[in-house]
C-alpha atoms as one frame of an Amber mdcrd trajectory, in Angstrom:
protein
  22.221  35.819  41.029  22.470  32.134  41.963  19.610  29.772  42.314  20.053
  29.380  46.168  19.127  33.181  46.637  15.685  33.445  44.867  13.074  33.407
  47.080   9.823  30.532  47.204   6.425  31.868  46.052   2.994  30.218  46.061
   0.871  32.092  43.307  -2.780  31.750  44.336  -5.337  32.452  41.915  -4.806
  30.437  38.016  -6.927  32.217  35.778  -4.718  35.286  35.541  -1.959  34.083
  37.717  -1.028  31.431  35.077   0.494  34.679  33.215   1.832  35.399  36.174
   4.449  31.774  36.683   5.369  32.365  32.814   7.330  35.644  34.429   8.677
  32.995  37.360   9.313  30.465  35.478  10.858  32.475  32.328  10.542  35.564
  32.593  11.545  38.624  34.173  11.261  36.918  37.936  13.181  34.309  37.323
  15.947  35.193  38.836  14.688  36.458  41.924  12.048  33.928  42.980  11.383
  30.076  42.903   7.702  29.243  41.873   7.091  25.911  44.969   3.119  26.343
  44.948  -0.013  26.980  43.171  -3.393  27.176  45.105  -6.463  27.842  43.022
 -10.673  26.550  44.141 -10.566  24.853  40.955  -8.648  21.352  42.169  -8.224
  20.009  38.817  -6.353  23.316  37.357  -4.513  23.437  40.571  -3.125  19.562
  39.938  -2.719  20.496  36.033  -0.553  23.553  36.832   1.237  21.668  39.943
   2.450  19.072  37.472   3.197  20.716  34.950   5.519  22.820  37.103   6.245
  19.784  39.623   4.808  22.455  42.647   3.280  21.863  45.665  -0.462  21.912
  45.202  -3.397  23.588  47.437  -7.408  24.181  46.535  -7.528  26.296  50.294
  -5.569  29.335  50.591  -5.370  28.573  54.433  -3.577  25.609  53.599  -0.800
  27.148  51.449  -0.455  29.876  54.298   0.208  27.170  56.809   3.233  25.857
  54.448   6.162  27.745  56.848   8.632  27.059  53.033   7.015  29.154  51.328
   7.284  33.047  52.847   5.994  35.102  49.608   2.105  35.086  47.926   1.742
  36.053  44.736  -2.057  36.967  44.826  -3.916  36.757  41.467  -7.683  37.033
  42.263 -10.139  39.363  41.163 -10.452  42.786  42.808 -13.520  41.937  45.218
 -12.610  42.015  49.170  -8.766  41.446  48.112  -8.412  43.465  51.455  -9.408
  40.336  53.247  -7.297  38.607  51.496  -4.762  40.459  52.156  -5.559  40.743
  55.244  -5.064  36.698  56.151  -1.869  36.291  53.918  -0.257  39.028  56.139
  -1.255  38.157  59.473   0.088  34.459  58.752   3.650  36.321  58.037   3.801
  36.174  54.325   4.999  39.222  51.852   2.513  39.618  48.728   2.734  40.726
  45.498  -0.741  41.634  43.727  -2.241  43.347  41.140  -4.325  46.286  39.770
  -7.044  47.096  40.106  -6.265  46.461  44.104  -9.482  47.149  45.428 -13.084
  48.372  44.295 -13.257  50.091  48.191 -10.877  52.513  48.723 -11.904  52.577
  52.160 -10.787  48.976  52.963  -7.772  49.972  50.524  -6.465  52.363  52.573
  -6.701  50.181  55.733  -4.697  47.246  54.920  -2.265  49.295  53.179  -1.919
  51.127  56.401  -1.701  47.894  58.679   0.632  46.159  56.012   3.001  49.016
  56.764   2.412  48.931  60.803   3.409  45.545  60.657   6.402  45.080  58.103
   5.135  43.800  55.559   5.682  43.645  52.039   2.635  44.715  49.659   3.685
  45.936  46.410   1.746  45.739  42.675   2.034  46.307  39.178   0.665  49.574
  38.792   0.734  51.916  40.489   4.456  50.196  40.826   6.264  51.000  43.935
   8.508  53.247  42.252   7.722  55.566  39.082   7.834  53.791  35.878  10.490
  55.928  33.755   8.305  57.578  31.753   6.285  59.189  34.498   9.802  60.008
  36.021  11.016  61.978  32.572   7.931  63.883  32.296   8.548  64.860  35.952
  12.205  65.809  35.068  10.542  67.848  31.743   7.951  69.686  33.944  10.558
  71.038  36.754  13.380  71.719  33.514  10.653  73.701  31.192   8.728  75.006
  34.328   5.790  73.691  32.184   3.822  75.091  35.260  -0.075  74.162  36.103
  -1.683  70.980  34.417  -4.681  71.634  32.309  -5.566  68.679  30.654  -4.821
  65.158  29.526  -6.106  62.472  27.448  -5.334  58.651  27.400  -6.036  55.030
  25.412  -5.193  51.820  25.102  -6.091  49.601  22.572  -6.902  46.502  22.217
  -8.576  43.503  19.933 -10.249  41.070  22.112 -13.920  38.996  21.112 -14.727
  37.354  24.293 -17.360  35.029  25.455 -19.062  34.594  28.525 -17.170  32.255
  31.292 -18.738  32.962  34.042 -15.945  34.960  35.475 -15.919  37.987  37.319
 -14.912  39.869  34.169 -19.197  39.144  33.370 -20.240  41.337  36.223 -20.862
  44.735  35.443 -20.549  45.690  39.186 -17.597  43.637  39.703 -15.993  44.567
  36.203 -17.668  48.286  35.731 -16.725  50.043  32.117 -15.019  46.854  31.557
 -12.157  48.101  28.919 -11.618  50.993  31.888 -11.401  48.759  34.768  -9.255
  46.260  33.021  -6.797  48.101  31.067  -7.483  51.820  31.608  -6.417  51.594
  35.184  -2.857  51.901  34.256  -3.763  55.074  32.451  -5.743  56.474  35.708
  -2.928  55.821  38.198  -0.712  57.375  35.993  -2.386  60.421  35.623  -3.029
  60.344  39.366  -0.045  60.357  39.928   1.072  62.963  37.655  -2.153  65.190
  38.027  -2.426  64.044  41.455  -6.254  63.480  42.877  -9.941  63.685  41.221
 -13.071  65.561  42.331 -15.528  63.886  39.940 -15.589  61.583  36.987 -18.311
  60.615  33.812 -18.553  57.811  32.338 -19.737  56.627  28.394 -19.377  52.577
  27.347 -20.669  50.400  24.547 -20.856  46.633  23.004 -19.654  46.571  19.610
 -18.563  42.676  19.371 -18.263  41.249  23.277 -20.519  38.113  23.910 -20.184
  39.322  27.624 -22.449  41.102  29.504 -19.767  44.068  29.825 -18.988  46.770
  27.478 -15.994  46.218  25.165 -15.835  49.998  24.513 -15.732  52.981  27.162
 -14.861  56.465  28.064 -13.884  58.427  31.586 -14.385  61.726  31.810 -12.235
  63.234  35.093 -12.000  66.505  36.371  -9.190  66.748  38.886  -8.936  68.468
  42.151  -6.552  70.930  40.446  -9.611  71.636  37.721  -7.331  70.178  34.934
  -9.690  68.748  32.781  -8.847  64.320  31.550 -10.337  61.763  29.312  -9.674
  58.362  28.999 -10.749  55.916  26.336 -10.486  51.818  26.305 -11.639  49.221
  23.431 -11.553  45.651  23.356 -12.513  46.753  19.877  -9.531  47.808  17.549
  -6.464  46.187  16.354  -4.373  48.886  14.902  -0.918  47.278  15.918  -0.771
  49.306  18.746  -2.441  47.531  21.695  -1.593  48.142  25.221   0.369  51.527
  24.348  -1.008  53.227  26.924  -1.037  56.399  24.544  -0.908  59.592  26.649
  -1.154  63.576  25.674  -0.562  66.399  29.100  -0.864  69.670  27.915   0.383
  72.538  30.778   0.149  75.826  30.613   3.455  76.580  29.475   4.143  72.913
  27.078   2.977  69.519  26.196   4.190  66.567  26.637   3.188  63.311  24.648
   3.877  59.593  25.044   3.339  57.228  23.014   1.755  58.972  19.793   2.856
  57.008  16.918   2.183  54.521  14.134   4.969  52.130  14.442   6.532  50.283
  11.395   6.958  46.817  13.495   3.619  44.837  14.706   3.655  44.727  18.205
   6.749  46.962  18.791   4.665  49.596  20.887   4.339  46.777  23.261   8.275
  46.864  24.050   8.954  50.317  23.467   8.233  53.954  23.802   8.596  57.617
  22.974   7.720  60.810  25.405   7.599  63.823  22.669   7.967  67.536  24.358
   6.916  70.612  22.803   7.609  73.458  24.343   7.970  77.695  23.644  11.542
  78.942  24.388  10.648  82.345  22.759   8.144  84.283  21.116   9.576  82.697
  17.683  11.047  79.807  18.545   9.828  76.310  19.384  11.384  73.513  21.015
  10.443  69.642  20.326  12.268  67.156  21.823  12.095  63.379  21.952  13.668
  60.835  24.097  13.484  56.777  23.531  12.680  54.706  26.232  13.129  50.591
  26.647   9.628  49.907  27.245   5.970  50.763  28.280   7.157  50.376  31.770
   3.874  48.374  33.168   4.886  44.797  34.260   6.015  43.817  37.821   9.304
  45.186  40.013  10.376  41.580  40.678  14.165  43.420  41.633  12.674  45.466
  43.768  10.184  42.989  45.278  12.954  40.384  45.862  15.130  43.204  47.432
  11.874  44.621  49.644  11.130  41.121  51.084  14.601  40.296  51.973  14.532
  43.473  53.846  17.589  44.494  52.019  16.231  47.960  50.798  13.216  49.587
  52.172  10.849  50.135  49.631   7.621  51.853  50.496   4.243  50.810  49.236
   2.895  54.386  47.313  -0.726  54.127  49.498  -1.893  57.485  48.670  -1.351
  56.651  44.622  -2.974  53.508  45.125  -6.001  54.853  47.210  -6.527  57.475
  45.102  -7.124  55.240  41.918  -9.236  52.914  43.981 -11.441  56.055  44.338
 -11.903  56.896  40.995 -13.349  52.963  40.139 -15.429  53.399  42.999 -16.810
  56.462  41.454 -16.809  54.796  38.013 -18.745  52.031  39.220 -21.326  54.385
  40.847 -21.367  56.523  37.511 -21.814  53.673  35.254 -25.011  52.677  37.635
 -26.538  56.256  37.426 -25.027  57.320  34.007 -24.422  60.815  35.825 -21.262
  62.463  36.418 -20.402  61.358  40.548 -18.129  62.817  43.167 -15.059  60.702
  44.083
C-alpha cells in the first residue's frame, strides 16, 4: 500500500489516544492511515504531541471538525456522553473509530449507532470489533462441528499488575469507572461472551482495594446469568503479575463439550500477550474422549485498521455489530447500578 492511499486522521483525546498514534505512527495502522491532527482540552499536551509528530494542533473538537483535510476521528475519550460526541463528529461528515467501553447508556448507544447507519457513516471499535475476532469464530466452527448444543456456563479473567495513583481522571470515579478492573479490562471478556452466549437477564457484582491509591477497586467479580439461564463469572485484578496479563482467559462448558481459551502457564514472559490456544474437549463415545487444540496468532483484541480503512473508503461494506455492542453497554449499566446497591440488578 503506498503512502498516497492512507487516509488523514485527527485522534482527539491524549491520555489514552497517545497509545492510540503509536499504532498510526508504527504500528498496525500505519499503512492505512496518516496521523495530520491531535486535539486534546489540555493545550500544552496537544502542542507537545503536535510537535513531536509535526501535526496540526486543536484544544476544541469543533475546530478539528471544521478542518475539511482531515475526513476520519479517531475518538479517545472516556465513556461518558460519547454519544454526543459522536453525535457532532458525524453530522460534520467525518468516519470515527472509538473504543470500548462505548457508552455507560445503552439507550443513547443504541441511537447513534442507529443514526450512524441511516446516514453512512463509519463507526467501528475495538471490541466488540466489527467482525469476530478468530477465536470467537473457531469456537463457533467447534460448537456447529461437535453439536456441543445449549451453553451452560462460562467463566473469564484477565490479569493484570498495575499500582496506580490518583490523577484526577475519570478512571477515579466510581460511577464513571464502576468495578474498575471490570469496566476497564473485563469488557472484552463481556462482549465476548455476549456474543457467544448472546444477551443477559441479570448480573452481581463483588470488588476490592488490595494496593490502588485510587478511589476504585483494583480487584472485582461479575456474576451474569444469561437470558438462555447459562450461568457466567468474570474476574479482573489490577492486582497479580503472573506473566499472563491481558490473556483474556476463557472456559464455556455446553452440554455436550467444553471449550477453553487461553488456559496456560506459558514458558515466555509476556508471550500470552501475542498468542493463544482454544483447547476442546469433547465425548465421541461412551469410552472415548476427544481433546483437541488449535494455535492461534494472537489474543485478537486491538483495532481492524484493514477493515476500517476499507469501510471508510466505501470499498467494502462493513456493518457496525449494534446489537453486540448494545448489549454489553447494558450489562455496565447494570454493573454500575449493582455496584451502587451491592444487589444482584436486572439488565
Amino acid at each position: 500500500m503506498t503512502t498516497t492511499q492512507r487516509v488523514k486522521i485527527g485522534i482527539v483525546g491524549l491520555n489514552f489516544g497517545r497509545w492510540i498514534i503509536e499504532d498510526i505512527v508504527n504500528g498496525p495502522a500505519k499503512d492505512y492511515f496518516e496521523l495530520a491532527a491531535v486535539c486534546d482540552k489540555d493545550e500544552e499536551k496537544a502542542k507537545s504531541f503536535g510537535e513531536k509528530f509535526g501535526v496540526k494542533v486543536y484544544t476544541d473538537l469543533k475546530d478539528l471538525l471544521a478542518d475539511a483535510d482531515i475526513p476520519v476521528v479517531g475518538l479517545y475519550t472516556g465513556p461518558v456522553n460519547r454519544a454526543g460526541l459522536l453525535r457532532t463528529i458525524l453530522h460534520a461528515g467525518k468516519d470515527v473509530m472509538t473504543t470500548k467501553p462505548f457508552e455507560l447508556d445503552p439507550v443513547a448507544a443504541r441511537e447513534i449507532l442507529k443514526e450512524a447507519d441511516k446516514m453512512g457513516r463509519v463507526v467501528h471499535l475495538n471490541s466488540p470489533s466489527p467482525v469476530p475476532r478468530e477465536h470467537l469464530l473457531k469456537i463457533q466452527e467447534w460448537r456447529k462441528e461437535y453439536d456441543l448444543g445449549a451453553p451452560v456456563s462460562c467463566y473469564g479473567e484477565v490479569l493484570a499488575s498495575y499500582r496506580e495513583k490518583p490523577d484526577g481522571t475519570w478512571y477515579d470515579n466510581p460511577e464513571l469507572c464502576p468495578a474498575a478492573p471490570i469496566f476497564r479490562l473485563g469488557i472484552y471478556l463481556i462482549n465476548d461472551l455476549v456474543h457467544l452466549f448472546g444477551g443477559v437477564s441479570e448480573v452481581q457484582v463483588t470488588s476490592s482495594r488490595l494496593f490502588t491509591e485510587r478511589p476504585t477497586p483494583d480487584n472485582a467479580q461479575l456474576g451474569l446469568l444469561f437470558k438462555n439461564n447459562a450461568i457466567g463469572n468474570i474476574y479482573a485484578t489490577f492486582c497479580v503479575d503472573d506473566g499472563q496479563c491481558y490473556a483474556n482467559s476463557l472456559i464455556l462448558h455446553f452440554e455436550r463439550g467444553s471449550i477453553q481459551h487461553n488456559i496456560y502457564p506459558v514458558s515466555e514472559v509476556g508471550k500470552s500477550n501475542t498468542s493463544s490456544r482454544l483447547t476442546l474437549v469433547v465425548r465421541k463415545s461412551p469410552e472415548k474422549i476427544h481433546v483437541e487444540d488449535c494455535e492461534l496468532t494472537s489474543i485478537g483484541h486491538g483495532y481492524q485498521w484493514d477493515l476500517f480503512h476499507a469501510a471508510v473508503l466505501r470499498t467494502q461494506n462493513i456493518p457496525t455489530p449494534i446489537d453486540d455492542i448494545v448489549q454489553g453497554v447494558e450489562v455496565i449499566a447494570a454493573l454500575i447500578r449493582a455496584q451502587r446497591s451491592r444487589a444482584t440488578e436486572k439488565v
